[in-house]
C-alpha positions as CSV (number, residue, x, y, z in Angstrom):
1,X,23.4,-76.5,-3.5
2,X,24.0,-73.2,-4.8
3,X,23.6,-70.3,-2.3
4,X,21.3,-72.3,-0.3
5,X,18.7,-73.4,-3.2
6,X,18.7,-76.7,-4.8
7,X,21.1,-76.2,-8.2
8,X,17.7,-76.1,-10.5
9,X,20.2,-77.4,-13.3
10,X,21.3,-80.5,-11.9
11,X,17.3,-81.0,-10.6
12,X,16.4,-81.3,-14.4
13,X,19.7,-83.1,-15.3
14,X,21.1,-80.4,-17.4
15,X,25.3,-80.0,-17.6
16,X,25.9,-76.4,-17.0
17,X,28.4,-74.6,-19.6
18,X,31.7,-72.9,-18.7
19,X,31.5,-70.1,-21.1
20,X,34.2,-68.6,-22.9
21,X,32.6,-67.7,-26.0
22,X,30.1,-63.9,-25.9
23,X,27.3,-63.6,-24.3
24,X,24.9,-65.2,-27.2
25,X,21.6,-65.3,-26.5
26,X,21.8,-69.8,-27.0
27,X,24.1,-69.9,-24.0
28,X,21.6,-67.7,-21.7
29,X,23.2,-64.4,-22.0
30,X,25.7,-62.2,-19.1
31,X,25.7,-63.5,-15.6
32,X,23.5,-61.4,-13.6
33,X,25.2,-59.1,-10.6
34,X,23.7,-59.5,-7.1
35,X,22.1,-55.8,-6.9
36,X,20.5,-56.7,-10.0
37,X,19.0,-60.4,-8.5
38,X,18.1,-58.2,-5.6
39,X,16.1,-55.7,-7.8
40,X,14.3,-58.8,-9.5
41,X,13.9,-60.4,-5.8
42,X,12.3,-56.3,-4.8
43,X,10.1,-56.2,-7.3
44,X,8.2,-59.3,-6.9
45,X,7.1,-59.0,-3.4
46,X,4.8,-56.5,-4.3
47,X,2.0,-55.2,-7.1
48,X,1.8,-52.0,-8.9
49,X,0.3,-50.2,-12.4
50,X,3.1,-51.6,-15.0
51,X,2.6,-48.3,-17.2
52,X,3.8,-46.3,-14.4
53,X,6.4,-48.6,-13.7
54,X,7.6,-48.6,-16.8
55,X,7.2,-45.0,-17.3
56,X,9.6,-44.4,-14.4
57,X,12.3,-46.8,-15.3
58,X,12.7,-45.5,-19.0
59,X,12.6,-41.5,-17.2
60,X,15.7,-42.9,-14.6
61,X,17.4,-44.8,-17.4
62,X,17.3,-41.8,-20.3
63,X,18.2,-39.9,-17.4
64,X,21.8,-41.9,-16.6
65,X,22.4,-43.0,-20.4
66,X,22.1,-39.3,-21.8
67,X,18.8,-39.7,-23.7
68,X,15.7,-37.9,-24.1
69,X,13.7,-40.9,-23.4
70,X,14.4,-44.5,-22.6
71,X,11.8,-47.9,-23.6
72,X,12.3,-51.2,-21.8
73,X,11.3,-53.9,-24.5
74,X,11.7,-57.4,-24.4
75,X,15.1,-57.8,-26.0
76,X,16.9,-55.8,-28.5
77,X,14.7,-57.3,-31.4
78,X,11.6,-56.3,-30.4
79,X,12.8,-52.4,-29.7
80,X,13.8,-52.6,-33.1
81,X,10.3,-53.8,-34.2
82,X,8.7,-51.4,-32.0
83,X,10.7,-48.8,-33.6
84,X,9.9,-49.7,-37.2
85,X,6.2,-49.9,-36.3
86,X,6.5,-46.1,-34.7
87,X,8.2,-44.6,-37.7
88,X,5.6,-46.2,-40.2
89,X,2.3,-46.0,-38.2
90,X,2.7,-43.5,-36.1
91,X,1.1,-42.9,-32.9
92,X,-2.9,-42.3,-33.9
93,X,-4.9,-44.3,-31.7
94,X,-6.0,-46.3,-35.2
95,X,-3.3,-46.2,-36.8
96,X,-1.5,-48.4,-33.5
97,X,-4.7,-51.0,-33.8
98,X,-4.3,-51.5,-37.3
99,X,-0.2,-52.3,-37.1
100,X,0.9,-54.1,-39.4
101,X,-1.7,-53.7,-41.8
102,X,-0.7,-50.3,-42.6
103,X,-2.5,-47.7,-44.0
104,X,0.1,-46.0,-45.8
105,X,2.3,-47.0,-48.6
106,X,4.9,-45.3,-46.7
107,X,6.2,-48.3,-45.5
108,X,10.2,-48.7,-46.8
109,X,12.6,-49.6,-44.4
110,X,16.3,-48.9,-46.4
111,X,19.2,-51.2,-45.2
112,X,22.3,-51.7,-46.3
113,X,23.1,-54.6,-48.5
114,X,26.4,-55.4,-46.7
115,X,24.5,-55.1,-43.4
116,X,21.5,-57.9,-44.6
117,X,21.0,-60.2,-41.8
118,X,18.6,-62.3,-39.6
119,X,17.7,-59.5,-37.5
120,X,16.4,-57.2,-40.6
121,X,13.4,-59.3,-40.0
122,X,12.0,-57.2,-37.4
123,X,11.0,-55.1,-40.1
124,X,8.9,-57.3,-42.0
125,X,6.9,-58.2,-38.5
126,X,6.3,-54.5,-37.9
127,X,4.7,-54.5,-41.6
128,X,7.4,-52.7,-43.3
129,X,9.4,-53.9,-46.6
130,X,13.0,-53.8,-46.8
131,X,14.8,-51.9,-49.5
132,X,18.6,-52.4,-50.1
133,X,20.7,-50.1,-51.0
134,X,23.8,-50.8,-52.7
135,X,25.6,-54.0,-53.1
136,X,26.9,-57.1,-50.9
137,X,30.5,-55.2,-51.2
138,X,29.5,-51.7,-50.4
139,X,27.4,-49.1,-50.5
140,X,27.8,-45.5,-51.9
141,X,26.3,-42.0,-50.7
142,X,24.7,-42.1,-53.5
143,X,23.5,-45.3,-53.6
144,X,21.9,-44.9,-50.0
145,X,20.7,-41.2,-51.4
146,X,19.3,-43.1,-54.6
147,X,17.0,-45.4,-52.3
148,X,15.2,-43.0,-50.4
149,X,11.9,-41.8,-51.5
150,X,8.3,-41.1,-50.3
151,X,8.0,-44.3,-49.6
152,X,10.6,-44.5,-47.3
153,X,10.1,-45.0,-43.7
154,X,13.3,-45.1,-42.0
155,X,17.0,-46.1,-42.1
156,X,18.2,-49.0,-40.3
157,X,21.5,-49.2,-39.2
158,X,23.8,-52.2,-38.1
159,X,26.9,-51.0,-35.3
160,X,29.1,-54.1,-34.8
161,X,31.9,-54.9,-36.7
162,X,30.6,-57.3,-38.8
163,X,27.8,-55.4,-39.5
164,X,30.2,-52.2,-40.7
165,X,32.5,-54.0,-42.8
166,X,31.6,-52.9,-46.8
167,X,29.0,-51.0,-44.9
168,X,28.5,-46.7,-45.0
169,X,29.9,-45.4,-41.8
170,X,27.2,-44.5,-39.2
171,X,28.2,-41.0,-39.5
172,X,27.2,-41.0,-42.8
173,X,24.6,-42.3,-42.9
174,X,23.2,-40.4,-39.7
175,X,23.8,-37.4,-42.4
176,X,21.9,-38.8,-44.9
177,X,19.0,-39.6,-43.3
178,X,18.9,-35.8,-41.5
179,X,19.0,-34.5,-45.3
180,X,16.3,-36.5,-46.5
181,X,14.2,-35.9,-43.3
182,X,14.2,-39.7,-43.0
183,X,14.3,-41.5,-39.1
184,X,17.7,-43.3,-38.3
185,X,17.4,-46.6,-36.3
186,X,20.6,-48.2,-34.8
187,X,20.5,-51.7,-33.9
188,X,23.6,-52.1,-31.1
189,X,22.4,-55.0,-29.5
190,X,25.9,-55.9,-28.4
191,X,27.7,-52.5,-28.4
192,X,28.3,-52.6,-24.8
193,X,31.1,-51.9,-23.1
194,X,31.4,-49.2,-23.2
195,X,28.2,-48.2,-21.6
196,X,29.2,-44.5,-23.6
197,X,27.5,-46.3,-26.3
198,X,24.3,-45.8,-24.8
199,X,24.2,-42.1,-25.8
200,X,26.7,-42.0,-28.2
201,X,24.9,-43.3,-31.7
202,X,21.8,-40.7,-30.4
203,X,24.4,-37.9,-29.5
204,X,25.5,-38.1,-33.1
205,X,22.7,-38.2,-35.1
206,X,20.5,-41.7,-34.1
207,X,16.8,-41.1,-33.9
208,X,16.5,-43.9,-31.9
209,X,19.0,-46.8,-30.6
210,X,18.2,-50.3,-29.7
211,X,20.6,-52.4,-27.1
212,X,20.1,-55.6,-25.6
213,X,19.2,-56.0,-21.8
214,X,21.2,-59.3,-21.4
215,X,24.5,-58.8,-23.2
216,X,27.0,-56.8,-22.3
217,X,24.5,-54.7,-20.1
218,X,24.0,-57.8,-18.1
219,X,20.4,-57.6,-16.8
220,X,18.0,-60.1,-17.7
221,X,18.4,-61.2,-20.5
222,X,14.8,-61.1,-21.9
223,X,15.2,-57.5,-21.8
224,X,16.2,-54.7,-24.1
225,X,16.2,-50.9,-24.8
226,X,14.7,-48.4,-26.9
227,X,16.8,-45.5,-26.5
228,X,16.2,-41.7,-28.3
229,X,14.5,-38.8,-28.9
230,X,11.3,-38.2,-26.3
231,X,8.8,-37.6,-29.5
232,X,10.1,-40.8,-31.0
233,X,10.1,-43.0,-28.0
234,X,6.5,-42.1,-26.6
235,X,5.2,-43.2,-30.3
236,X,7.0,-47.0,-30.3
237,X,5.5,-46.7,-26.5
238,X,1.9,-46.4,-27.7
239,X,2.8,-49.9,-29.8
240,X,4.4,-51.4,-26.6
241,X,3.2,-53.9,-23.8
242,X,1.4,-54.1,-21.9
243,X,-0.7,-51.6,-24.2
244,X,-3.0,-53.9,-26.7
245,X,-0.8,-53.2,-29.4
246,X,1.7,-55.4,-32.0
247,X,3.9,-55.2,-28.6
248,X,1.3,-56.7,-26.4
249,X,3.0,-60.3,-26.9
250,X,6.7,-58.6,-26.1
251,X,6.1,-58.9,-22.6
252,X,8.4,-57.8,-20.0
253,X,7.9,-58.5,-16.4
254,X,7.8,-56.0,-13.8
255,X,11.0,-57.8,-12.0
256,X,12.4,-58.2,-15.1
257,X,12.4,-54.0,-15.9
258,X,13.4,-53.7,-12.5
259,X,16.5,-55.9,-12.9
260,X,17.4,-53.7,-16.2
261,X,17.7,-50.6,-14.4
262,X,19.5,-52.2,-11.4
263,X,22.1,-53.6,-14.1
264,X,22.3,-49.9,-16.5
265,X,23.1,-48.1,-12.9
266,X,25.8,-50.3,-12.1
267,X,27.0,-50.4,-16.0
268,X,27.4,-46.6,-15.9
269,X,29.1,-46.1,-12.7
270,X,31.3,-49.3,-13.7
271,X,35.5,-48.5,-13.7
272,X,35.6,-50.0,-17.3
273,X,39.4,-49.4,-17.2
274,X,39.9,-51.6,-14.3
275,X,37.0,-53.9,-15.2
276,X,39.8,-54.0,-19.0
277,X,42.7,-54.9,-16.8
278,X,40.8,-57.5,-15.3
279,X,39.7,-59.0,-18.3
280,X,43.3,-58.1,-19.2
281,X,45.0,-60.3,-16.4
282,X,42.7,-63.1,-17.2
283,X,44.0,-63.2,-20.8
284,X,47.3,-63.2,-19.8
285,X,47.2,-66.5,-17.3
286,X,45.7,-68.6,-20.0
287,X,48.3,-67.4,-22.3
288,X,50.8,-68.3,-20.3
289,X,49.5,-71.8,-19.6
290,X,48.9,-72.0,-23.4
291,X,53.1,-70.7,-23.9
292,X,55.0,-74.7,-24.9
293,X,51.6,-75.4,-27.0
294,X,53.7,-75.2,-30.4
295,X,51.2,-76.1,-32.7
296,X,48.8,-73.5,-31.4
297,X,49.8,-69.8,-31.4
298,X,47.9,-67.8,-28.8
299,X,47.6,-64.0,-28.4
300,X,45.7,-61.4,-26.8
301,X,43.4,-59.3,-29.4
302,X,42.4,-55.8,-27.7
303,X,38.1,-56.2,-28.6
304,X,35.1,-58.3,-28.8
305,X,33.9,-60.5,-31.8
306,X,31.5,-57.2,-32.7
307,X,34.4,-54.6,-31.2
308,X,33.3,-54.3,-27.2
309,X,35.7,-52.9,-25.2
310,X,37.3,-56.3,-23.7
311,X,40.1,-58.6,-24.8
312,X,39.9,-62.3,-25.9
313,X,42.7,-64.7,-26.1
314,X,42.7,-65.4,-29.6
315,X,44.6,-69.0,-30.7
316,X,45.3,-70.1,-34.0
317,X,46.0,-73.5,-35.1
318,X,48.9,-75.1,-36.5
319,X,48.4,-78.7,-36.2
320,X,46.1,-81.1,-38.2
321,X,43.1,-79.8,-36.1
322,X,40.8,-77.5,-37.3
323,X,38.9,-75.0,-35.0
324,X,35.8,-76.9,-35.6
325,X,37.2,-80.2,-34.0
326,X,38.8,-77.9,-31.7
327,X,35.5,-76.1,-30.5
328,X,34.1,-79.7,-30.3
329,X,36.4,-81.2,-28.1
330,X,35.7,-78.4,-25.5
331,X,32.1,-78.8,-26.0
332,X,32.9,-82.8,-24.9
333,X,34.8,-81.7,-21.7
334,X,32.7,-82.2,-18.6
335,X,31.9,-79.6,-18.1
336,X,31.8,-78.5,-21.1
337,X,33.2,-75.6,-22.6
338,X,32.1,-72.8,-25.1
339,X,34.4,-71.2,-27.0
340,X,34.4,-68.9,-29.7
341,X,34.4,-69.1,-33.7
342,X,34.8,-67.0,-36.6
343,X,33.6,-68.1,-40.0
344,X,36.5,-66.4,-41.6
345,X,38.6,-68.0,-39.7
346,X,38.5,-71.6,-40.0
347,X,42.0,-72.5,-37.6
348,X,41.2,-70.2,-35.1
349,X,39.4,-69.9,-31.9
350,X,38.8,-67.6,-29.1
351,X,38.6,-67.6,-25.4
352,X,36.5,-64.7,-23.9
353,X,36.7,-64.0,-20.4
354,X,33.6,-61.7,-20.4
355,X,31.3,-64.1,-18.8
356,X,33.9,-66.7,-16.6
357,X,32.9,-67.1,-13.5
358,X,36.0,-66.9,-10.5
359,X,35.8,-70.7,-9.8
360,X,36.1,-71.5,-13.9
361,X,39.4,-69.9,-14.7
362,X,41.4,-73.2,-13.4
363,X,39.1,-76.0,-15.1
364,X,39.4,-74.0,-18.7
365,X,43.0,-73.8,-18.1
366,X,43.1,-76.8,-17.6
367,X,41.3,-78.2,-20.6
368,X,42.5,-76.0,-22.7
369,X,46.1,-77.2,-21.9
370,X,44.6,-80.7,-22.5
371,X,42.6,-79.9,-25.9
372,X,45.5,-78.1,-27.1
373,X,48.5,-81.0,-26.2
């Protein structure tokens, strides 16, 4: 039983996951808090117009995050595509029904070569073509200047460490694209904490920002945010569900936009300092656990995989094993255990304690003291 209900896992025979790894979309996301389960559990006990629901939540959450305007979509992805589909289309009642068979050539989208990746894709479903600019190892002003034209209709930007290595610096860019006249889209799907983020990319320059509802914002996790100027926000809302638009199959539920404010009210009122020590103390008992493991060398790194604002214990190998055989003998531990990779790092792995829950600390210890013998 879990809080009086029948554990639903165990009713369909499914393990549940300790994990120590990010809040990836594959292993369901944050955990939820209970103000924001009691939103959810609000909102379904009653009916009501979902425009003017959805109207007030994005007016409260621009209002708390420092924005102009605020769009609840379903995930970061799809505020992304609804962005795309604003700055090519417009907001013209025919213009919306015909997205994303366009009726304008002026349908460029410039990223960054360095910053190519699965999420680009977006673009292509909201009917715009990508153009790169520069090369896989960097890109020059005026390189970026060089691929802007009257075709173009926007810049897309990646935040996230990953993204911004051989990449232009936001900054930059942001100054590029107000030269040209050019919209500014910033994907920062996992740029939280800090919740500063959510104004900071539109303070300085963003037209529009996209996060993810279910990362580091924890609400639900089939929820995201289009966050920016009011002019730019009310045109991707015209393409947005539950309108009959390119966004009418990005459906968000009424408890679900619920939940999402819930969790961006208690994200900005959050003591991120203390929630850092925390995190902080957390690192420290499993490196202390992990202290006579001589063949693995642990340490606490100050940031998230894409630079958030909380540390990981980061552990790198010295035996035979590599962190692939590592990560898969967590993964057999009952229960099993996700922890984290990096592709550049082939001995290494990395313990997160973002998502642990208070009764998991001792069991990871405990494997991990195992695993690592």
């Amino acid at each position: 039983m879990t809080d009086g209900h029948p554990d639903i896992y165990a009713r369909l025979g499914i393990e549940k996951i300790i994990n120590a790894a990010d809040t990836y979309t594959v292993l369901g996301g944050g955990p939820l808090a209970v103000p924001v389960l009691e939103a959810m559990a609000a909102a379904s006990a009653g009916h009501v117009r979902i425009v003017d629901l959805f109207d007030a939540i994005g007016a409260r959450i621009a209002e708390i995050s420092g924005n102009e305007a605020a769009l609840v979509t379903s995930g970061a992805g799809a505020a992304v595509l609804l962005a795309i589909a604003a700055t090519i289309a417009g907001g013209a009642q025919g213009a919306v029904d015909a997205t994303p068979d366009h009726r304008t050539e002026r349908r460029e989208v410039v990223v960054l070569c360095a910053q190519r990746n699965q999420y680009d894709r977006m673009v292509r479903i909201a009917g715009g073509v990508l153009r790169e600019a520069g090369y896989s190892d960097g890109t020059t002003d005026w390189q970026l200047r060089d691929a802007i034209s009257e075709r173009t209709a926007a810049i897309l930007w990646f935040a996230g460490t990953q993204f911004e290595n051989y990449a232009l610096d936001f900054t930059t860019v942001a100054a590029i694209g107000r030269e040209a006249g050019v919209p500014v889209i910033v994907d920062a799907a996992a740029q939280i904490p800090p919740a500063s983020n959510l104004g900071h990319y539109t303070r300085n320059g963003a037209t529009a920002v996209a996060f993810s509802g279910g990362k580091g914002l924890r609400g639900p996790q089939a929820t995201g945010l289009l966050l920016g100027r009011r002019s730019f926000v009310e045109i991707a809302r015209a393409h947005a569900f539950p309108r009959a638009a390119i966004g009418r199959a990005m459906k968000v539920s009424k408890e679900d936009a619920c939940g999402l404010l819930a969790a961006v009210e208690i994200a900005v009122s959050l003591d991120e300092a203390a929630e850092y020590r925390r995190y902080q103390a957390i690192c420290e008992d499993i490196l202390a656990a992990l202290a006579d493991k001589a063949h693995a060398q642990a340490a606490i790194v100050p940031n998230g995989h894409l630079g958030q604002f909380y540390p990981r214990v980061r552990i790198d190998l010295s035996g035979a094993e590599d962190a692939a055989a590592i990560a898969e003998a967590f993964e057999a531990n009952r229960p099993p255990i996700a922890v984290g990779r990096d592709a550049l790092l082939p001995r290494t792995v990395f313990i997160n304690p973002f998502n642990l829950m208070a009764d998991e600390l001792t069991p990871l210890i405990e494997a991990a003291r195992r695993i690592l013998r």
